[in-house]
N, C-alpha and C positions, 0 to 999 in steps of 0.2 A: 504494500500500500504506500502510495507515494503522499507525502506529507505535504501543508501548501508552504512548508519553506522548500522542501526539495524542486516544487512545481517554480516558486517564482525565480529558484537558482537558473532552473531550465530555460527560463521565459527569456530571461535574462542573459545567459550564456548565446542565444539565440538571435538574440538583438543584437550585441556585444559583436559576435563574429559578422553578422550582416553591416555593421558599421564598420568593422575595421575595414572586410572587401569594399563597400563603398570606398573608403578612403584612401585605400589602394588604388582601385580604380580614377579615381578623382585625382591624383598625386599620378601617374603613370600618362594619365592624359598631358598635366603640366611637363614632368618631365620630358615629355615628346611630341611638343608642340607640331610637329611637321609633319603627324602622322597621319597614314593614307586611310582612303574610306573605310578598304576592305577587310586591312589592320585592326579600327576602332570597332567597325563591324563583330570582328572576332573576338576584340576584350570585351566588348557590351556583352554580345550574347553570352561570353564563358563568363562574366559577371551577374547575369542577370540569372543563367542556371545556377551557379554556386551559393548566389545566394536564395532560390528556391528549395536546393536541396538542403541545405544546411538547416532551415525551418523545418521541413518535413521529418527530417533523421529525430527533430526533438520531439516531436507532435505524440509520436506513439508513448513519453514519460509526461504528458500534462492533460491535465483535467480540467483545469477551468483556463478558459481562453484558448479551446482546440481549436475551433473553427475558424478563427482567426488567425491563425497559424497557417491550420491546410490554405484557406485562401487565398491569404498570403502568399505562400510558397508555392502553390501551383501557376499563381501569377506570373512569380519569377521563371519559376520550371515551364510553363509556356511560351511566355516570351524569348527566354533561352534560346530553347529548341528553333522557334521560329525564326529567330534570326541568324543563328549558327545551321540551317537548312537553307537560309537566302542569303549569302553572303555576297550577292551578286546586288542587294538592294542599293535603289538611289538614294544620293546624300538625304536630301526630301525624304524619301522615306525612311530613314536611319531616323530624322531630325523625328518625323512623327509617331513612331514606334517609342522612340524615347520619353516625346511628350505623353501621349496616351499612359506609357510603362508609372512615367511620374503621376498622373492623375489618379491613375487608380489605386497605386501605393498609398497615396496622399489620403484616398478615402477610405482604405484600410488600416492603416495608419491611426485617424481619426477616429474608426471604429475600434482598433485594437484600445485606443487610451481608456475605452470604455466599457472594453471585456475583460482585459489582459487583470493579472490578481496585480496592481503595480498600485505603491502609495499614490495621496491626491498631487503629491508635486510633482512625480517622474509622470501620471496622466497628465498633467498640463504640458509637461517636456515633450511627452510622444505625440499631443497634437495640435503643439509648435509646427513639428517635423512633418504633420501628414498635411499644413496648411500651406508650408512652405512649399512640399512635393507640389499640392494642386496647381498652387501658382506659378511654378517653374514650370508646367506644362503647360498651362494657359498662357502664358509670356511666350515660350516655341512653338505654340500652334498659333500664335497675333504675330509673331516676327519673324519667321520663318527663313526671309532673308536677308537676315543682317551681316553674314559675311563668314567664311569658313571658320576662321580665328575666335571674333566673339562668341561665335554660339560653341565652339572649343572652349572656351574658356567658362563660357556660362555653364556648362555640362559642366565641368572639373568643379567648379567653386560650390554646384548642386550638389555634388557627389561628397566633396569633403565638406560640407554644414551638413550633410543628414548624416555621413558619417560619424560626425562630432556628437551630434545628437541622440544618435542611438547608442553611442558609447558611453554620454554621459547616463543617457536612462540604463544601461544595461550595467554601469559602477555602483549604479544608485545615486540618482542625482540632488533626490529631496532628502538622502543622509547627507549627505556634503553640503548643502546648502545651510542644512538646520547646525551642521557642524562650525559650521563659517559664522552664521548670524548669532551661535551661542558665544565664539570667540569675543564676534564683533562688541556684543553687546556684557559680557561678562558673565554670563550665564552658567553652569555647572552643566556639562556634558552628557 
């Protein structure tokens, strides 16, 4: 029987690695500013499967906030698949597969902050992160073309703020917080 501290370890280890790949991903983009379609093509997809599978692998040790997981993660593990099958896709369609990828993360996301077993602070941190996702995609499906480089770069800076994000929800971020503001204020720990 899985206990709900071993479940939110889960939940957590969960996010934690999804954040770091984002931020991998995000940081690889920077570092490689001059990289070809077909190239980012192939990080996206092996990004967006890794991190659907990484979600599913924990799904079968959590009880509360499953479905929110599987969703999740088949999200990833679809869109994966999909674009590591069409590696031959236009930049346009890279750019909207991406936007789309971020919206609906962004709404699961949103949803997770209100299934997932997480304190009320790290629920407000995760949907920070699912409003930012929305928005990063509504910005790439309004601007579509603003230039190889910028939307390079708006991808990379996406990738490493959710990244950050899900790393601070997955450290536990409303412990660090209440850690900081007990310092701040003189409070007994």
């Amino acid at each position: 029987m899985t206990t709900a501290s071993e479940t939110l370890k889960r939940v957590r280890w969960s996010i934690g690695i999804n954040g770091a790949l984002s931020m991998v991903f995000g940081a690889m983009i920077l570092a490689w500013p001059d990289i070809g379609l077909y190239t980012l093509t192939i990080l996206f997809g092996a990004y967006a499967l890794a991190s659907g599978v990484v979600g599913l692998v924990q799904v079968g040790s959590v009880k509360e906030g499953r479905g929110w997981m599987v969703l999740s993660s088949l999200l990833g593990i679809a869109v994966g698949i999909a674009v590591l099958l069409w590696p031959s896709i236009s930049a346009l369609g890279l750019l909207y597969v991406i936007a789309g990828y971020a919206i609906a993360f962004g709404v699961l996301a949103m949803g997770g902050a209100l299934w997932l077993p997480i304190g009320a602070g790290d629920s407000i941190v995760l949907s920070l992160s699912g409003l930012v996702s929305i928005l990063f995609g509504v910005v790439m499906f309004i601007q579509p073309g603003d230039g190889a480089l910028v939307l390079l770069a708006l991808i990379a800076a996406f990738s490493l703020v959710r990244g950050a994000i899900e790393l601070v929800v997955a450290i536990g971020g409303e412990r660090i917080m209440k850690r900081e503001f007990d310092q701040l204020t003189g409070a007994s720990a």
